[in-house]
N, C-alpha and C positions, 0 to 999 in steps of 0.2 A: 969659640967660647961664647955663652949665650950669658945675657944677663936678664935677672927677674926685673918687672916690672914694679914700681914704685907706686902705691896708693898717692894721686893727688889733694893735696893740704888746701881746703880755701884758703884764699886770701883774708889778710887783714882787714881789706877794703871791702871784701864780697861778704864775710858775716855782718859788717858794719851799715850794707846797705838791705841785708835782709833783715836787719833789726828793726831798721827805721820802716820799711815795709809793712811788716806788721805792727809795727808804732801805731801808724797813718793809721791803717785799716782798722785797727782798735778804736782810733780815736771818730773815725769815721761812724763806726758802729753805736759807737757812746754817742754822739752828733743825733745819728737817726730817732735815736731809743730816745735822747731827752727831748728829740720834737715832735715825738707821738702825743696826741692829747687827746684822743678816743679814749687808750685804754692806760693804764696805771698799769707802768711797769719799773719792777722795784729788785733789787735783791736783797736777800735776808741770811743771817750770818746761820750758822749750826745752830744757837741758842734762840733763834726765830728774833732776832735784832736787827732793825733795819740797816742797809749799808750805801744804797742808794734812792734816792727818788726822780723820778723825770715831771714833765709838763702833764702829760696827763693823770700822773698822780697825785699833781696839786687842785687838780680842776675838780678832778671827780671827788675827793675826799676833802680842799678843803686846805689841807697844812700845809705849810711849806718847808722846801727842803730841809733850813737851821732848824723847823718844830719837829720833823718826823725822823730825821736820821738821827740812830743811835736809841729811838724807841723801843718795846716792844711791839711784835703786829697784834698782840692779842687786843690794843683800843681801838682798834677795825672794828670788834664783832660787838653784837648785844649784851647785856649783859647776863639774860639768861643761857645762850652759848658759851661764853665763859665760863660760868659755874658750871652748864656742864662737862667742860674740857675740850670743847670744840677744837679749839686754832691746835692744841698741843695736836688731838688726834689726827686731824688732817696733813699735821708737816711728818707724824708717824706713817700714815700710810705713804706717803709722797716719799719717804726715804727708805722705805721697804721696797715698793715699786715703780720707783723711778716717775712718776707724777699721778697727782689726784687733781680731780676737777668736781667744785661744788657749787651749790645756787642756794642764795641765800640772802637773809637780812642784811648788813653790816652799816655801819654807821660814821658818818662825817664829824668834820670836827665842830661844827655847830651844833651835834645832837640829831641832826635830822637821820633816818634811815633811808635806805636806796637799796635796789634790788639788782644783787650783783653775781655775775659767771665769774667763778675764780680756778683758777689754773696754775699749781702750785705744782715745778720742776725739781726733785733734788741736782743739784752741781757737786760734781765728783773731780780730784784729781787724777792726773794719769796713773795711780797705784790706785785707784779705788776710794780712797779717803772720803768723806763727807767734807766739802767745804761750805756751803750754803746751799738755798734756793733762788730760784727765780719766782717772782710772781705776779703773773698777772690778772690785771683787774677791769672788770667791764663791767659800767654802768645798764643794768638793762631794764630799769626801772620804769620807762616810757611804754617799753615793749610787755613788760607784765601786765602795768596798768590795760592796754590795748587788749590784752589775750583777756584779764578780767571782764571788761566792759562787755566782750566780746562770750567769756562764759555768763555773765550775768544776764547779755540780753538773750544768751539761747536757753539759760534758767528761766527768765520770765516767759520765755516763749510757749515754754515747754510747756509753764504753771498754766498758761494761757489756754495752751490747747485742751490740755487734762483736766479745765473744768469748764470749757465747753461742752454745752445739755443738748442744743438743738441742732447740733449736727454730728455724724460719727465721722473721725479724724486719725487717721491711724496708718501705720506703714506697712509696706508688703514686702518683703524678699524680693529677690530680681525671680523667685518661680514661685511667687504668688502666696507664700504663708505670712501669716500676720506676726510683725514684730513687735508692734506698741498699739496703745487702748486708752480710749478716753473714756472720760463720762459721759458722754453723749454717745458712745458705739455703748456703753452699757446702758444704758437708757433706751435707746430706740431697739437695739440687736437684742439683749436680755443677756449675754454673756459677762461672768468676769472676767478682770484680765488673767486670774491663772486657768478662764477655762478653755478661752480660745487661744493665747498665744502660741505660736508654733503650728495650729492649724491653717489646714490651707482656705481661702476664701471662697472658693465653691461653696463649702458649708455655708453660706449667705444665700446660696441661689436655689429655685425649684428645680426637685430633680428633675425634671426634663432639659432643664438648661443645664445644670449642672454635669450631666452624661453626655450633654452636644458637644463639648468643646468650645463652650461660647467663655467661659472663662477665660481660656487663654489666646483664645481669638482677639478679645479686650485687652491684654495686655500687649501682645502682638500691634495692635494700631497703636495704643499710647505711646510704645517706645518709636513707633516708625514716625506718629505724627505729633510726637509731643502731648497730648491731649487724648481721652476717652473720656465720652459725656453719653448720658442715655439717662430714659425714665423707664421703669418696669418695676415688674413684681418682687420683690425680698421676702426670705425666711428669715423668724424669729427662732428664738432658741425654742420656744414654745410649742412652733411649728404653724402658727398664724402669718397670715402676709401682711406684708403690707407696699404700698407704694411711692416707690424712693426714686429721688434725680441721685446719680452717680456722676462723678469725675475723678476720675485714674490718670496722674502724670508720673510721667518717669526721675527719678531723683538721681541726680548726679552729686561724685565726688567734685574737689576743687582741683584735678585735673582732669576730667570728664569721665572719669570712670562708673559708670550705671553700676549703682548700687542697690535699688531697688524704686519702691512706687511708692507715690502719694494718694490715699484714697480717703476720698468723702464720700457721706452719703447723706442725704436728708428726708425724712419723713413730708410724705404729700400726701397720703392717702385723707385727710383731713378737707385738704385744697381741693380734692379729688372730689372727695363725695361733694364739696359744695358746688364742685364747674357741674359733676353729672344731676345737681338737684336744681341749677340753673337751668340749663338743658333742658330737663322734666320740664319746668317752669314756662320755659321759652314753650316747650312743644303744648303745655297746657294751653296758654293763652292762644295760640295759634288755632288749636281746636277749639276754644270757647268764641273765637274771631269767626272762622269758619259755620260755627254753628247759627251764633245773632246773624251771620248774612245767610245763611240758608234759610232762617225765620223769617227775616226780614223778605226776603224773594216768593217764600211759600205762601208768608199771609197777603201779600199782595197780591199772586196768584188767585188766591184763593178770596181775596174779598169782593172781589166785581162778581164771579158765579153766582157766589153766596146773596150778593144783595138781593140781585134779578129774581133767586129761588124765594127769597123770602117777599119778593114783591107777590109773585105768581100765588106762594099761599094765602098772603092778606087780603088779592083778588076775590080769590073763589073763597076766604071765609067769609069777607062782606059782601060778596056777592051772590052767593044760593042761600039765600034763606030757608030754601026748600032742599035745603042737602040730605040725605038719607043722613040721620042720627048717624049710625056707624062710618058713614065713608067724613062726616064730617068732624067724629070724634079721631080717626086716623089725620088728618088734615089740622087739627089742633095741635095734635104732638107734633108733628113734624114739625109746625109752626115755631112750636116751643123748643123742640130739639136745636133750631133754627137760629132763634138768639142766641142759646148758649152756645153755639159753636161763632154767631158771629162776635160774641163776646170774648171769646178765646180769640179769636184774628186779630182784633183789636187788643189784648192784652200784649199779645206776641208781635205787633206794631208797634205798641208802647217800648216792651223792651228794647225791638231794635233802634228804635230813636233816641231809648237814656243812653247805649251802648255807642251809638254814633254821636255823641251830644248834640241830638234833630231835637229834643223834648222840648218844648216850650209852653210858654203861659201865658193867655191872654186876662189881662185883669183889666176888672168893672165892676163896679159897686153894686152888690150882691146883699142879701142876707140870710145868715146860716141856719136861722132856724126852717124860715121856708124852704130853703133846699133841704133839708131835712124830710121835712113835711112830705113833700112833692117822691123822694124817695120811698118814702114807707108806704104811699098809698099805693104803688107800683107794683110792690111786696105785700099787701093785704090778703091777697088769694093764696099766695105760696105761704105766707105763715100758718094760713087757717088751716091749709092742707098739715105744715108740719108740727102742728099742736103747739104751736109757741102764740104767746099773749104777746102783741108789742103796746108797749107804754111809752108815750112822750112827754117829757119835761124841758119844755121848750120856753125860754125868756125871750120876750121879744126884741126886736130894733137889735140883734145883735149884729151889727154888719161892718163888710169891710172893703175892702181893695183883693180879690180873690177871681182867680179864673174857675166859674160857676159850672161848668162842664166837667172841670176835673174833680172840683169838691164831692159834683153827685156820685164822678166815677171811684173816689174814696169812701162815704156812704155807703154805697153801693156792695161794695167789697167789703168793708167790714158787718154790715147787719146781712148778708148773703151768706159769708164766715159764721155768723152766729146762728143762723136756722139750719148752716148743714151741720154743724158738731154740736150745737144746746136744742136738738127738736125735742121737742116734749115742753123746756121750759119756759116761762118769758124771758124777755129781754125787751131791756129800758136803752131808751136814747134821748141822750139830753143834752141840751146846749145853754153856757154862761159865759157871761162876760167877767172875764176876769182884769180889769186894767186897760191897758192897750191890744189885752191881745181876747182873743174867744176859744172857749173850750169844747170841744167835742170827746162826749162819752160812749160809749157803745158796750153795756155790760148783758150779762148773761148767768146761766146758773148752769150752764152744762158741766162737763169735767172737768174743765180746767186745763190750762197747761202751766207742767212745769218749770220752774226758774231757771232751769239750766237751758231751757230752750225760750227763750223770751228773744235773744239776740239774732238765734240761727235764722227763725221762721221769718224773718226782713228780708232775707237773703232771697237769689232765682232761684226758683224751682226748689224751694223747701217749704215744707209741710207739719205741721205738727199733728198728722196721724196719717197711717199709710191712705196709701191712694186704694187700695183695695176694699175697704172701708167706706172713703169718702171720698167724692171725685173730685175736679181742679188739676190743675197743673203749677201749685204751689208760685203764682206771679200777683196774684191779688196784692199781696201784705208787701211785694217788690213794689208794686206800681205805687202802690197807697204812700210809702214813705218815701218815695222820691216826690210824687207832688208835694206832699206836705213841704217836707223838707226845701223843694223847690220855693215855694211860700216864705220859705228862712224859719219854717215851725217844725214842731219836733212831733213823735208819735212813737208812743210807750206803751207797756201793758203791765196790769198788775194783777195780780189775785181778788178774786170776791169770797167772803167768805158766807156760808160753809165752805161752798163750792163754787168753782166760775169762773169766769174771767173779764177783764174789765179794758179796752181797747181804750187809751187818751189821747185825741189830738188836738194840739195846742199852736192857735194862729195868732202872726201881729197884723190888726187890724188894717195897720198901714202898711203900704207894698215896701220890700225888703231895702236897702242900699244898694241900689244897683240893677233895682230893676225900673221900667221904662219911667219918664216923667212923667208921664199921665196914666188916666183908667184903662184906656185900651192899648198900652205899651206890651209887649211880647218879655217875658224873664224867660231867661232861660236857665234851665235845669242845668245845677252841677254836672259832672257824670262823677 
């Protein structure tokens, strides 16, 4: 005979120790919950009435337990969330679908606001029921401030870039299309930004480069070495170049994901033409260097022959009396051919002595009119030959502190100037005392030269009419204003009128500041 078996009864003792079990553990729970103080954890009855508060809910908000339990939650939010239904709509969605989560204003019991993650559970019984919610609260007010600071400085940053003019700053795709545009890429490139965005940056390069592959060659090293830097040629939109330093880096996310490139570029061709007008410049003087020492070499060469040759003429003119007319009229020009070439050696010596600062000045108590004098009677046959009158208006005792050699070789040069461009007219030369210093004039009634070349014709090797015309080698009017000048005097020209021109140079009687203590001290010429 078999018997069924009996379902076993807990004891009285075993549900009395599973009660207390879960007592503990409740009360344990409750323990942990009221000594969180990070976050505010609270529950709230069905009518959204508070029913508990912990430590962190006193902290972050402010009330305490006696002020907040049995409130409503809706003195949490703003006041503008209240009017407009906020806290109701939020504990409706939270008991529709079993919890909502929002970010938001909400406010302490001082008044102040605080930016807070809320996390609102409905609590249901074991049939389903609505009994309350849970809810929690986290202060994250620190943390927005941070993520602001943090949008704010990548807004000024941004402002910062986008009105930078003198450099183009813009980003590329990881395969090279342009994402963003400043005003400096529209400035220097000529594109807006809706006309290049999305293109790729090839459109920047000469087709030849652009079809090489050098584009992506470029980004190829930036990513592999961090850095791409180069100078060369750019296209404008216009289709003009110009000459840009580039630098291409690779841009990463905040877990190193390459997300594309950084690219600058800045306008040189400015820089440019000035390094290559340097250059020019450098290479200029280097040829004008070259040239004063080949003058300098050639007239030395050339002046020892030359003397010997003009000795050898002045022999046999003063010495055949009995020369056949004809062989001694050949024997006269070359004579005469003679000086003026040794007169050009000497001009072309001069130069290269102002050029090397060799020039110098010997001074001794001189008087300007007699060297005056002494020059024109020199020139008495060549004027009469070239139809010009010379008239002198010469004041006496005008004298100075003057190196007398160089004065006649200024004389010289300007009433020489005036019988080759005024033949036919006269020309006066006159000398006054003006003060401490003495004046020299040298006028004429030829053509004239105009004002726009009064400055040039000082200059080497310029002329105010071609040499085809008149001959020289345009150093005369050089040599004459450095001695003056030398002297610390000046030497200008003005118009005569009808016609003409009027040469003035003006000396201080006394040697300059600076040149020797006494009459035969050496000055030396500026350069």
């Amino acid at each position: 005979m078999s018997t069924a078996r009996q379902p076993v009864q807990p004891s009285p003792e075993s549900e009395s120790k599973q009660e207390d079990a879960h007592e503990e553990g409740e009360e344990r729970y409750g323990l942990i919950i009221q000594g969180v103080k990070d976050y505010a954890i609270f529950l709230v009855d069905a009518e959204g009435h508070i029913r508990t508060w912990n430590a962190g809910a006193e902290a972050i908000k402010g009330y305490t337990p006696r002020e907040a339990i049995g409130r409503h939650i809706s003195m949490f939010y703003t006041p503008e969330d209240q009017a407009a239904g906020r806290p109701a709509r939020l504990f409706s969605t939270a008991a529709q679908e079993g919890r909502v989560e929002d970010e938001g204003w909400r406010v302490r019991k001082d008044g102040t606001r605080f930016w807070a993650d809320v996390v609102i559970t409905a609590l249901r019984d074991k049939d389903g029921k609505l009994q309350g919610f849970s809810k929690v609260t986290r202060d994250l007010t620190a943390r927005r401030e941070a993520e602001e600071a943090l949008r704010q400085s990548e807004l000024r940053f941004r402002l910062l870039v986008q009105s930078v003019k003198e450099y183009a700053i813009f980003m590329l795709d990881p395969r090279g299309h342009v994402a963003s545009w400043n005003a400096g890429a529209a400035r220097i490139k000529g594109y807006a930004p809706e006309e290049i965005i999305g293109q790729h940056f090839s459109r920047f390069y000469p087709p030849e480069e652009a079809t090489s592959g050098k584009c992506a060659w470029e980004l190829e090293v930036a990513l592999a070495e961090g850095r791409f830097e180069e100078e060369g040629w750019r296209v404008r939109k216009d289709g003009t170049r110009f000459w840009a330093n580039v630098v291409i880096q690779p841009v990463r996310d905040s877990e190193g994901r390459h997300i594309g490139f950084a690219k600058v570029t800045r306008d040189l061709t400015e820089r440019r033409k000035a390094e290559e007008e340097r250059l020019r410049l450098a290479q200029a003087q280097e040829a004008v260097r070259l040239r004063d020492e080949f003058l300098s070499i050639a007239s030395h060469e050339l002046k020892t022959p030359l003397s010997a040759i003009q000795l050898q003429l002045q022999s046999l003119l003063h010495g055949a009396k009995d020369l056949e007319p004809k062989l001694r009229n050949k024997a006269e020009r070359a004579f005469r051919g003679g000086e003026r070439l040794t007169q050009l050696v000497e001009a072309l010596l001069d130069v290269s002595r102002i050029a090397t600062g060799r020039f110098s000045l010997t001074l001794e108590t001189c008087d300007l009119g007699r060297t005056v004098e002494e020059v024109v009677e020199r020139f008495r046959e060549q004027a009469s030959r070239d139809g010009c009158e010379l008239t002198l208006r010469l004041e006496e005792n005008v004298t100075g502190e003057w190196d007398r050699l160089r004065l006649e070789q200024v004389v010289t040069n300007l009433l020489s100037n005036a019988l080759r461009y005024a033949a036919g007219t006269p020309v006066e030369l006159a000398v006054r005392a003006e003060g401490d210093h003495a004046v020299l004039t040298v006028s004429d009634q030829g053509p004239g030269i105009p004002e726009s070349e009064w400055e040039r014709i000082f200059a080497r090797f310029e002329r105010a009419a071609s040499m085809r015309h008149y001959g020289g080698m345009g150093l005369g009017l050089y040599v004459s204003r450095q001695i003056v000048e030398g002297h610390g005097g000046t030497i200008s020209i003005e118009a005569v009128k009808p016609q003409g021109a009027r040469f003035i140079v003006t000396l201080p009687r006394s040697p300059r500041k600076g040149a020797g203590p006494d009459a035969s001290a050496e000055a030396e010429v500026a350069r």
